[in-house]
C-alpha positions in Angstrom: 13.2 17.6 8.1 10.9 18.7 5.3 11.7 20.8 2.6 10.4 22.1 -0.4 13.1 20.2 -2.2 12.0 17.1 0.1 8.4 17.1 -1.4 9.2 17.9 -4.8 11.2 14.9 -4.7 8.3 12.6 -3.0 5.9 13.9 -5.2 8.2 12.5 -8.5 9.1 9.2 -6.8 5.3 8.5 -5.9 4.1 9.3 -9.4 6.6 7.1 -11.0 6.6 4.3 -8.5 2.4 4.6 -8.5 3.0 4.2 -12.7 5.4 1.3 -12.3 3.2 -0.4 -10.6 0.1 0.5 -13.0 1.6 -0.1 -16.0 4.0 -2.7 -15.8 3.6 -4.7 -12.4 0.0 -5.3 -12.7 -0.7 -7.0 -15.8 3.4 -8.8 -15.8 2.0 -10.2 -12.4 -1.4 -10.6 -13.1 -2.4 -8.8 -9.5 -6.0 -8.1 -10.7 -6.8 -12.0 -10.9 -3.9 -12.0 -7.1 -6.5 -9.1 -6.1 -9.6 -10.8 -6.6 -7.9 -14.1 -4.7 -7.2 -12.4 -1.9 -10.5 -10.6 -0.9 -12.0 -13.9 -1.5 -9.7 -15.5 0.8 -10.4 -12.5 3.4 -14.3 -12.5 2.8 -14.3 -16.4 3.5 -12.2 -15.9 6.8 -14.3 -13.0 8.0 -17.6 -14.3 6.9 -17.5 -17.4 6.6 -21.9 -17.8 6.0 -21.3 -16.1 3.0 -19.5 -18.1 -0.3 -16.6 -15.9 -1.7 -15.3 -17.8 -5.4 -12.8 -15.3 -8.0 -14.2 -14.8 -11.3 -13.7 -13.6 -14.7 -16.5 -10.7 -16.1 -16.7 -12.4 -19.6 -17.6 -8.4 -21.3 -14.2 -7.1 -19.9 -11.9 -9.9 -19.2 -11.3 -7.9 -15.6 -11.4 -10.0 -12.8 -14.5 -9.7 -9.9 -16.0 -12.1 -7.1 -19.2 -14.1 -6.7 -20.8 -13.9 -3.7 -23.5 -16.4 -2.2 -25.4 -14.9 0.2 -27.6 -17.1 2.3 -29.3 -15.5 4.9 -33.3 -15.5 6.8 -35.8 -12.9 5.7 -38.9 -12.5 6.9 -38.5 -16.4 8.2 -37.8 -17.9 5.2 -34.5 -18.7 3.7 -33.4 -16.5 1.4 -30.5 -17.1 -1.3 -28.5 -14.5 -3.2 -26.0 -14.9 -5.9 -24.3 -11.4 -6.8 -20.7 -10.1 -8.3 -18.0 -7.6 -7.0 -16.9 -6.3 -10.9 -14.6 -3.6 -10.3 -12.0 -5.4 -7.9 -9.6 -3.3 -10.1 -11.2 0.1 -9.0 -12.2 -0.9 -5.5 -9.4 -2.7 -3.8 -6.2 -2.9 -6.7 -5.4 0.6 -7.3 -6.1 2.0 -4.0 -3.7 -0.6 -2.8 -1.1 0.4 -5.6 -1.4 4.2 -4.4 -1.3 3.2 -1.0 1.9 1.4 -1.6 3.2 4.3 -4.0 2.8 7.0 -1.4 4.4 4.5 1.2 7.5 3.6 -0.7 8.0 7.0 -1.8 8.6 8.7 1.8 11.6 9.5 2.7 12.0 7.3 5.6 14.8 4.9 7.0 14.5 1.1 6.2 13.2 0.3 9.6 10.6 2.8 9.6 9.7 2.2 6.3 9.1 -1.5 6.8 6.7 -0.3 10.1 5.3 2.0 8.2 4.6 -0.2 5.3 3.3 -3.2 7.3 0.7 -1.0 9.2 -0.3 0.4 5.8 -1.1 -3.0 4.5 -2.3 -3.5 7.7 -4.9 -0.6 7.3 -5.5 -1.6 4.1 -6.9 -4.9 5.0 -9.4 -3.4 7.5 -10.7 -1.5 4.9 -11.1 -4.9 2.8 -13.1 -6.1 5.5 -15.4 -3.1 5.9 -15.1 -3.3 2.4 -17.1 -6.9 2.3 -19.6 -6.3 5.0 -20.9 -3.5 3.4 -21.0 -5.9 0.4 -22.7 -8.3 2.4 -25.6 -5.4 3.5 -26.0 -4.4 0.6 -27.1 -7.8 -0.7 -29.3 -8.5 2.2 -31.0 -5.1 1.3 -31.1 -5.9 -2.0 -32.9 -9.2 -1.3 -35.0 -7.6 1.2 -36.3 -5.1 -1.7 -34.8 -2.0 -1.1 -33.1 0.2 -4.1 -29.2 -0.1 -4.7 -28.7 3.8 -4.6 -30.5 3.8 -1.3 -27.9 2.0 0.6 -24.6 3.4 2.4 -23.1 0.8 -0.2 -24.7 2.1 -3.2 -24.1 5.6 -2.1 -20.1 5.2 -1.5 -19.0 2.4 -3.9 -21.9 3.3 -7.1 -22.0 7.0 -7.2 -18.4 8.2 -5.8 -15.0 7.6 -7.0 -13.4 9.4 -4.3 -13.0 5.7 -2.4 -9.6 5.5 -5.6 -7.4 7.7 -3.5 -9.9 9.1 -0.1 -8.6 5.8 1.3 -5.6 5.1 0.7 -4.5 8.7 1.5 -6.4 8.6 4.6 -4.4 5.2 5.7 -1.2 7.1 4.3 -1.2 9.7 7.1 -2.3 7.6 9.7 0.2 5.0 9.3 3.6 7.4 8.1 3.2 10.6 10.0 4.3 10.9 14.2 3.2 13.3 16.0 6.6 16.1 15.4 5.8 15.4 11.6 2.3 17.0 12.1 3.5 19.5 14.2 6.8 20.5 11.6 3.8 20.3 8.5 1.5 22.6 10.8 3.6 24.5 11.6 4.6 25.4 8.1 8.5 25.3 8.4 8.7 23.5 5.2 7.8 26.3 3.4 10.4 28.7 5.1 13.2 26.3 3.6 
């Protein structure tokens, strides 16, 4: 049952787990460079026709992935080398929120797990949604066409809403049953 109490206290523990994991977890277990790893890994098993390698951006010192594109334009071969820079901003801290509103419900162990593995779950569909667009958006770029005009450039260059639209979006999908909706609908919460 939800209460006001019930979300006051979900709201604390997701801010401080969310800053845990921020502040101290990510740089004590270097998951930037882990992040960077695994979408590599995921972009080589997904699509495969396209080179996936972690790097370093040498301005920064944040991690980001290379990207070989090889692909037929216009019948000739074409060959495009590009970068993924903000694997911090795209795919890191959505993650971390995702896990920070996750770990923060008050759930049982069991449900939390199920809930926890279908977020990471959701998460990783996103990752590879996340590449393919990556992947049009080189092809368009080789092909001549301006970043901001493509669904890549318009979501990933010009909106940060992507930090948290996501990884609230997976939140509710994967916690919430169909009598939570209906109790937070419904408005008893507030009653209490």
């Amino acid at each position: 049952m939800l209460s006001n109490k019930t979300i006051l206290l979900f709201v604390v523990k997701c801010l401080a787990i969310y800053l845990l994991l921020v502040v101290v977890a990510t740089p004590a277990l270097k998951l930037e460079s882990a992040c960077s790893t695994i979408v590599c890994a995921t972009g080589n098993l997904l699509y495969p026709n396209t080179k996936w390698t972690p790097g370093v951006n040498e301005k920064t010192g944040g991690s980001l992935v290379k990207l070989n594109l090889k692909t037929t334009m216009n019948g000739k071969q074409v060959s495009r080398t590009g970068t993924l820079d903000k694997m911090k901003n795209w795919v890191l801290m959505p993650f971390l929120l995702l896990v920070a509103l996750l770990l923060a419900l008050p759930f049982g162990w069991k449900r939390l797990l199920k809930t926890f593995l279908l977020g990471v779950l959701g998460m990783w569909i996103y990752l590879a949604i996340f590449l393919k667009w990556s992947i049009s958006y080189g092809h368009a770029l080789a092909a001549g066409v301006a970043p901001e005009d493509t669904l890549f450039g318009e979501v990933f260059n010009s909106n940060v809403g992507h930090l948290t639209i996501i990884p609230v979006l997976i939140w509710a999908i994967v916690a919430f049953r169909q009598a939570d909706w209906k109790e937070l609908i419904a408005g008893g919460w507030m009653k209490r």
